[in-house]
N, C-alpha and C positions, 0 to 999 in steps of 0.2 A: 799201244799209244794211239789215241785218239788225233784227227784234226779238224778244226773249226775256226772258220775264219769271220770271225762280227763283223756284221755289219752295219751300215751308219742308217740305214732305213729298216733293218727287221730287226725285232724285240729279240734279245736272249731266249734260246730256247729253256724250256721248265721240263720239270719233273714232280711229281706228287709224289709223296710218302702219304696214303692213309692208313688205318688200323683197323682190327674187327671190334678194338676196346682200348680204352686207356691204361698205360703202361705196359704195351707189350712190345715198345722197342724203338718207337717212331722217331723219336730222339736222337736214342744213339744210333741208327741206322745212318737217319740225316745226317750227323754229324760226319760217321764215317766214310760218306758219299761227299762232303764236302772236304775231306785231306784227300780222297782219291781224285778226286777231279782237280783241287790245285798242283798233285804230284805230276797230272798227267798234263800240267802245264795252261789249264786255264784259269781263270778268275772266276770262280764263284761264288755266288753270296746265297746265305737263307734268307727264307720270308715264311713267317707263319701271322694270319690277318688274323687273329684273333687268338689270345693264349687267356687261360685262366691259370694263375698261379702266384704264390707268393714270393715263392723265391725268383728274384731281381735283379736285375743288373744296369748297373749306371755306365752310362755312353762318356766319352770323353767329351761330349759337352753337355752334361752335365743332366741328362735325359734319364728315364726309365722304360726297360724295356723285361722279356720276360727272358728268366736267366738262360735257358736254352738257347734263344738265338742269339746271345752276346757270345755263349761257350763255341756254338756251330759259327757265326764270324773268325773268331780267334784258332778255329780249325783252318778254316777258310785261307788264312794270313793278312785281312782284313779289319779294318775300325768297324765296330759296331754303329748302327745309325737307326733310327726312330721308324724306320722304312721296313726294317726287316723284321717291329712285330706294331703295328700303328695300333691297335689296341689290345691294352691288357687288361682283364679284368683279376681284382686284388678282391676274393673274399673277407668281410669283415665280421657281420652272424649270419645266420642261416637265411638263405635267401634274399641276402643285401650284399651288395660290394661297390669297391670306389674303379672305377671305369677310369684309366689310363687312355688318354688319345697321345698319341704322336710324344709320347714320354712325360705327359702334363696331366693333374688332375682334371678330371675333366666333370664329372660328377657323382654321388654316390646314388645310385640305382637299387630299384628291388630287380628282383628275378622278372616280373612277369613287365614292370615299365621299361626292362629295357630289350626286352622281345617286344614292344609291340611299340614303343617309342624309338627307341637308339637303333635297332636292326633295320627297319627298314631304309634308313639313310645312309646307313654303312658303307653302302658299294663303291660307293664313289670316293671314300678314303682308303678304302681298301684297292680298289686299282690303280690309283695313281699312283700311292708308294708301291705296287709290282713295277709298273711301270716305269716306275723312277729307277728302278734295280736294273729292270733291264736293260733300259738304257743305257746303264753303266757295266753290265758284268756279262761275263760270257755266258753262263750258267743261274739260273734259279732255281734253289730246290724249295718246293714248296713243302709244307709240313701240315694234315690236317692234326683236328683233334676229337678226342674220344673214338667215336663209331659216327661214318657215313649213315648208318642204319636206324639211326633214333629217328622213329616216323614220325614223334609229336615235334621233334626241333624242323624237320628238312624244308619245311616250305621257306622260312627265313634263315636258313644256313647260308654263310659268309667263309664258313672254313673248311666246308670239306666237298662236297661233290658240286653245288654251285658255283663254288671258288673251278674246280677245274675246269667247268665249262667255260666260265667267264674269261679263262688264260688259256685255254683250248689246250690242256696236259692229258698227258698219260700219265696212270695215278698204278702206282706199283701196292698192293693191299700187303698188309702185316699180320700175321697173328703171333700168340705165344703159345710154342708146343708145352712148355713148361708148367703149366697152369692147366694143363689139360683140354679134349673138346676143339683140338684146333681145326682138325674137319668139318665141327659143327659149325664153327665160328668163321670158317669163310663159306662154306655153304652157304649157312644162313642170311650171314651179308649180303652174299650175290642174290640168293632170292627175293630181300627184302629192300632191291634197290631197283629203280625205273629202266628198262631197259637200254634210253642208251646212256644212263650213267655205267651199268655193265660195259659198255663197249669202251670206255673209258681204259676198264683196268687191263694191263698189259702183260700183268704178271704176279704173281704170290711169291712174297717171301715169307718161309717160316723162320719164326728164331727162336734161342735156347733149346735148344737141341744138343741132348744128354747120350744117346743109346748108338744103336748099330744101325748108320744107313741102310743097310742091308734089309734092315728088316723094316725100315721106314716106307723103302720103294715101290712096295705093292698099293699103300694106300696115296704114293703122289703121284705113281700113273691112274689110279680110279678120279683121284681129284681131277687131274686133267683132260680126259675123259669125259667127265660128270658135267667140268662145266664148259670146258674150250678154251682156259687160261692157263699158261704155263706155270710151270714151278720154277721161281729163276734164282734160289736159291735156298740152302738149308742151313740157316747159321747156327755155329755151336753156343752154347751155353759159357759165357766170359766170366770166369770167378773174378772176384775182386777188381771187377770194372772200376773203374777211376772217373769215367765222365762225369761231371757235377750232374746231379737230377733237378728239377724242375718242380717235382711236386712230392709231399710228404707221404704219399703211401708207401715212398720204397723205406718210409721208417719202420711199417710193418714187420720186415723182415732183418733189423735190425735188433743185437742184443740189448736186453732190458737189466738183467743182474752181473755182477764183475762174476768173471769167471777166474780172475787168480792165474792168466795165462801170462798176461804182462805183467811187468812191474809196474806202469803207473795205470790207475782207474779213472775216470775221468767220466763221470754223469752229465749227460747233457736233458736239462728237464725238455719234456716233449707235452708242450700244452696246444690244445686243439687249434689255435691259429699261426702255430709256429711259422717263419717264416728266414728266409736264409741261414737254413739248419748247415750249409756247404760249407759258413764259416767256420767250419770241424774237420774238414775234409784231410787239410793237410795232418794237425795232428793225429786222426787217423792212420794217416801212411809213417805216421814215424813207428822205429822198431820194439819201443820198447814202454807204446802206449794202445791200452782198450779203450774206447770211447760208445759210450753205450746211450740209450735213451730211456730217459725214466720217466712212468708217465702215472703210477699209481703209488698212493700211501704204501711201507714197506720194502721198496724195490732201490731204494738211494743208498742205504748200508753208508760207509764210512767212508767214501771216493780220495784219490788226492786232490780233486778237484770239482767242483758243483760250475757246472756253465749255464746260466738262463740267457739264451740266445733269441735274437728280432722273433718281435708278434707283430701280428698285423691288426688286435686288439687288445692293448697294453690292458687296461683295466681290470676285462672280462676274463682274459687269460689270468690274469692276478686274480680275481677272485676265483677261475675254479682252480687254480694252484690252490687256493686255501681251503674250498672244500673240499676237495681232495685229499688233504692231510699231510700235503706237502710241503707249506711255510715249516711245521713242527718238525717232518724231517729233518728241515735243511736247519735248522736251527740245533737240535739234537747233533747234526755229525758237524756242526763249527763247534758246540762245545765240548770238542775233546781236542780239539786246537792241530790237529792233522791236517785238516783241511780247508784249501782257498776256495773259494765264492766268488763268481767275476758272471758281469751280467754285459750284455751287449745290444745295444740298441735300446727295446723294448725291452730286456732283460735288464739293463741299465736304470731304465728310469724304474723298476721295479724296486729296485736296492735302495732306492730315497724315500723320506719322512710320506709324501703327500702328492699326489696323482691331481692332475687339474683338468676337468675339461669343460669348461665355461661356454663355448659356444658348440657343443655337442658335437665335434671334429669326428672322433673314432667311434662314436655311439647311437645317434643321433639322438640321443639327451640329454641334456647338461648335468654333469655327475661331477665325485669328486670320491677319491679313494685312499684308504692311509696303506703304503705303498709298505716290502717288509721290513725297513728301518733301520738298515744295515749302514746307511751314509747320510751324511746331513745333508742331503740334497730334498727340490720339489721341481718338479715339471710342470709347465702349463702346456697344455696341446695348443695350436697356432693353425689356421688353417692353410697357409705357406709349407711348402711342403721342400723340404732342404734334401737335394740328389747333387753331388758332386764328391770327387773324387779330388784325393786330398795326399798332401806330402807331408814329410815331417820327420824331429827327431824328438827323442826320449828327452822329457822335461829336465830342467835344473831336478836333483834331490826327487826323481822319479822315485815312490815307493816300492815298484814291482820288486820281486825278490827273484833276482835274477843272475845267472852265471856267465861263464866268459867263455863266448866260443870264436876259437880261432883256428878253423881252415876252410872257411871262407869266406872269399875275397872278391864276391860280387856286388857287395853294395855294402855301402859304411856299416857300423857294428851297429849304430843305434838311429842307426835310419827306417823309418817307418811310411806306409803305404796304405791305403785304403779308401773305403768310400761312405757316405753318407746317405742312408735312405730313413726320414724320418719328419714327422709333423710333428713337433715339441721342440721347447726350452729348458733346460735343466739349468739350475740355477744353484749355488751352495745358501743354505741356510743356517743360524744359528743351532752351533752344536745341539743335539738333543741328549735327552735321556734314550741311550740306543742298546739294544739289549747284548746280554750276554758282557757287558764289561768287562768283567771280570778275567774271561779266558781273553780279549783282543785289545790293544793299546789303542784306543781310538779319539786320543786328545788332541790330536793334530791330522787333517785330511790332507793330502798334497795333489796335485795336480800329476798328467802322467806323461804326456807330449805335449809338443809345440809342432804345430803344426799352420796348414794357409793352407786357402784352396784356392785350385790356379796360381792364378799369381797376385792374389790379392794380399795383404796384410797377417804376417803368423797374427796365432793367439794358442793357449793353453786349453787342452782336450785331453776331459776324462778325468774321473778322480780315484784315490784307494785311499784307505786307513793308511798310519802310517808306519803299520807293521808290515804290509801289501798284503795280509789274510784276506783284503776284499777290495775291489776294484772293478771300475764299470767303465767304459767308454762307446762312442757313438760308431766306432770304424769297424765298419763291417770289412774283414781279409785280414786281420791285423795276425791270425797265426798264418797267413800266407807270407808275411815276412819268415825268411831262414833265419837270420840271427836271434830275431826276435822271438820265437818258436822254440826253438832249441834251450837258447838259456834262460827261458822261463819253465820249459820242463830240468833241466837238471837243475834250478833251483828247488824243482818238487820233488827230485832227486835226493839231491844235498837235505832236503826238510825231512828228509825220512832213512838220512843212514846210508847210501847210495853213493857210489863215484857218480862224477856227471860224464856221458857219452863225449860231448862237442861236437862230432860229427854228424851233418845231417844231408839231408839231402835239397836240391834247390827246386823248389814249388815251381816254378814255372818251366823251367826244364822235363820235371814228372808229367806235368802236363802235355806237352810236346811231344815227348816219349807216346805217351798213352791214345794221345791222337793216332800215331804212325802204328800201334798195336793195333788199335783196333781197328783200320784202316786194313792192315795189312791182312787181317781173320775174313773181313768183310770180300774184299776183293778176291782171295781164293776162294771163296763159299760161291760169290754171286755171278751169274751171267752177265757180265760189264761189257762184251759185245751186243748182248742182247739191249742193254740200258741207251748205251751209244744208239742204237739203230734207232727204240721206238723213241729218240730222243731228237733223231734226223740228223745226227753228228758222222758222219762217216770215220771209220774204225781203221 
């Protein structure tokens, strides 16, 4: 047990997390450095000045930040705030993205305008909100991104070794043994960094780490050695981590085909701008469901269920779905009538007549798209951009096709929770001619919640057929609801011959749990005396 006593003139002391590359841990490190430090009785918060990513998370009032630092607050036991990631940038096509300041649109950029326009002004939003943290908290863990070591980015870097100069940290370096080359990869680092950003680093953590320390030992006393920097810890390789991720490469290493292990299948399409793919997470952890990602013509087979889950280019993402070969998929396994279809967000406005984008919001060209036709619906894009987090219960005559779970008794049965990230209006429009009739009842569309955000005025969100075979809504978490979760799978259950479970497990609890897991792996691996010291914390 640590002690540190703030004080009202000197800033919270920091700590750097950087990496030798992207996604080899910096996240969950962070994270797990942020339950260790509130177990051992301080307040600390994350700050990461600049995040590229799509997956998002909405502040309770009503901000966007990058999902990462809302998961590492919520480690923390802290409200998320606009402060702990003051700019995000959201890929939209290659080499264009919309720039998040302080949770607000702020403009859409090419790659090279906003290196050489938006970076240099940076600094000064980026210290204040450190600054504002530390003011407030005992602790800042900072988090860079990618590699310190990109020569063409470092002059105008904001997130990795000029950020620690400018906060005066010691920056603990990361590699992944997993992926191989990890000796190469903090070598290389350190030789490819200015000397005193070297003096910076205090210490090397490796992680995923599979094999026999024993036999690892000879090569982390040559590393230290070699460079003069400790090894201050060797973390193991965490199967079925639970952390929400941040960015879509860890889909790489996710299943693509049902493999027939569980009883329910559940396709989630994976199109190149996917974005808050984590609204899957929970049913993920249920026992008695696979959740796979399908990203090629052939790989969808007969699911109990098709999810097109948030883009961050509705359109584009809808048309290489279709060249791809994957409209005719998902059309082929609705008609054998096994299987539901539910779209969310951006996956949502897929499922209606006609895509609108008139002032060239998601594109920047004024376009206009016939969407795959599954609901009488048409979106217009709006340049208003709607983030807020929202309450609510299951509408009058909800279509979902859904079961009764009762043992538990932490939140009403058809109470619902979630949040809103999206630039569009979905509108119902006269019935069409919508395919496949024949296999789905789809003469009547019903609405799915009631809902209000804050405390402003309910209204009705979200629609489905009125058989619930198809069903789209705006609420990004809406399977982080338990009840809600549970009895819409043993309704996929019940659709297939199946008793239904009831029992589930409660999402936010899992979570908590999973903090103190990984918390607990991290703290015996790491030298947390040594963290304390070059942190100036006396131990």
């Amino acid at each position: 047990m640590s002690t540190f006593e703030p004080s009202c003139t000197n800033p919270a002391p920091v700590l750097m997390l950087q990496g030798t590359a992207s996604d080899v841990g910096k996240s969950v490190v962070t994270t797990a450095l942020c339950r260790i430090f509130a177990q051992d009785g301080f307040r600390p918060a994350p700050f990461k000045s600049q995040n590229m990513a799509l997956n998002s998370y909405v502040t309770t009032d009503g901000k966007e930040i990058g999902r990462a630092q809302g998961v590492q607050a919520e480690a923390c036991g802290i409200e998320a705030t606009t402060d702990m990631n003051p700019i995000l940038i959201k890929p939209v096509k290659d080499m264009h993205s919309q720039i998040v300041m302080h949770g607000v649109p702020y403009a859409y950029m090419s790659a090279s305008d906003y290196r050489s326009d938006f970076l240099p002004k940076a600094k000064q939003t980026v210290m204040d909100a450190l600054n504002r943290l530390r003011d407030t908290y005992d602790i800042v863990l900072l988090e860079g991104a990618g590699s310190p070591a990109e020569i063409n980015l470092k002059d105008r870097d904001i997130v990795n070794m000029n950020l620690a100069g400018w906060a005066d940290a010691p920056v603990l370096l990361i590699s992944d043994i997993d992926r191989g080359g990890v000796f190469a990869s903090l070598v290389g680092t350190i030789e490819l960094l200015e000397p005193h950003e070297v003096q910076r680093i205090r210490g090397f953590i490796i992680n995923k780490f599979r094999g026999d320390l024993s036999l690892l030992q000879p090569g982390l006393d040559w590393l230290e050695e070699r460079t003069g920097i400790p090894v201050v810890g060797v973390l193991p390789f965490l199967p079925d981590l639970r952390i929400e991720a941040e960015d879509s490469v860890v889909l790489e290493k996710k299943p693509r085909l049902s493999t027939k292990e569980k009883e329910l299948d559940i396709a989630v399409i994976r199109y190149p701008r996917i974005s808050n793919f984590t609204d899957t997470d929970a049913l993920a952890a249920e026992p008695d469901v696979s959740v796979r990602y399908v990203a090629e013509a052939g790989e969808l087979g007969t699911p109990d269920a098709i999810i097109l889950p948030g883009t961050k280019d509705t359109i584009g993402d809808l048309l290489e779905l279709r060249a791809r070969g994957l409209e005719e998929d998902i059309r082929q396994a609705m008609e054998t009538g096994c299987t539901q279809l539910v779209g969310i967000c951006g996956g949502y406005q897929m499922l209606g007549m006609t895509l609108f984008d008139p002032e060239a919001v998601e594109s920047g060209v004024p376009q206009e798209a016939k969407g795959l036709r599954w609901l009488a619906l048409s979106t217009t894009f709006t340049k208003e951009k709607q983030t807020v987090r929202v309450q609510g219960t299951l509408a009058d005559h909800c279509p979902l096709l859904l079961s009764t779970v009762s043992d538990l008794d932490s939140e009403p049965k058809s109470g619902i929770e979630g949040y809103e990230i999206h630039m569009g209006v979905t509108e119902r429009v006269a019935e069409p001619h919508l395919p496949v009739d024949e296999a789905l009842d789809k003469a009547t569309m019903r609405t799915l919640f009631h809902i209000r955000r804050g405390e402003g005025t309910g209204f009705e969100e979200g629609w489905g057929t009125a058989d619930g075979k198809v069903w789209g809504t705006y609420l990004h978490g809406v399977f982080d609801n338990d009840h809600f979760r549970r009895s819409w799978l043993d309704g996929l259950r019940q659709a297939k011959g199946l008793a239904p479970l009831y029992s589930t497990f409660t999402a936010r609890e899992a979570k908590e749990r999973e903090f103190d897991r990984v918390a607990d792996v991290v703290r015996a691996h790491l030298d947390m005396d040594h963290i304390y010291h070059i942190m100036k914390i006396n131990s």
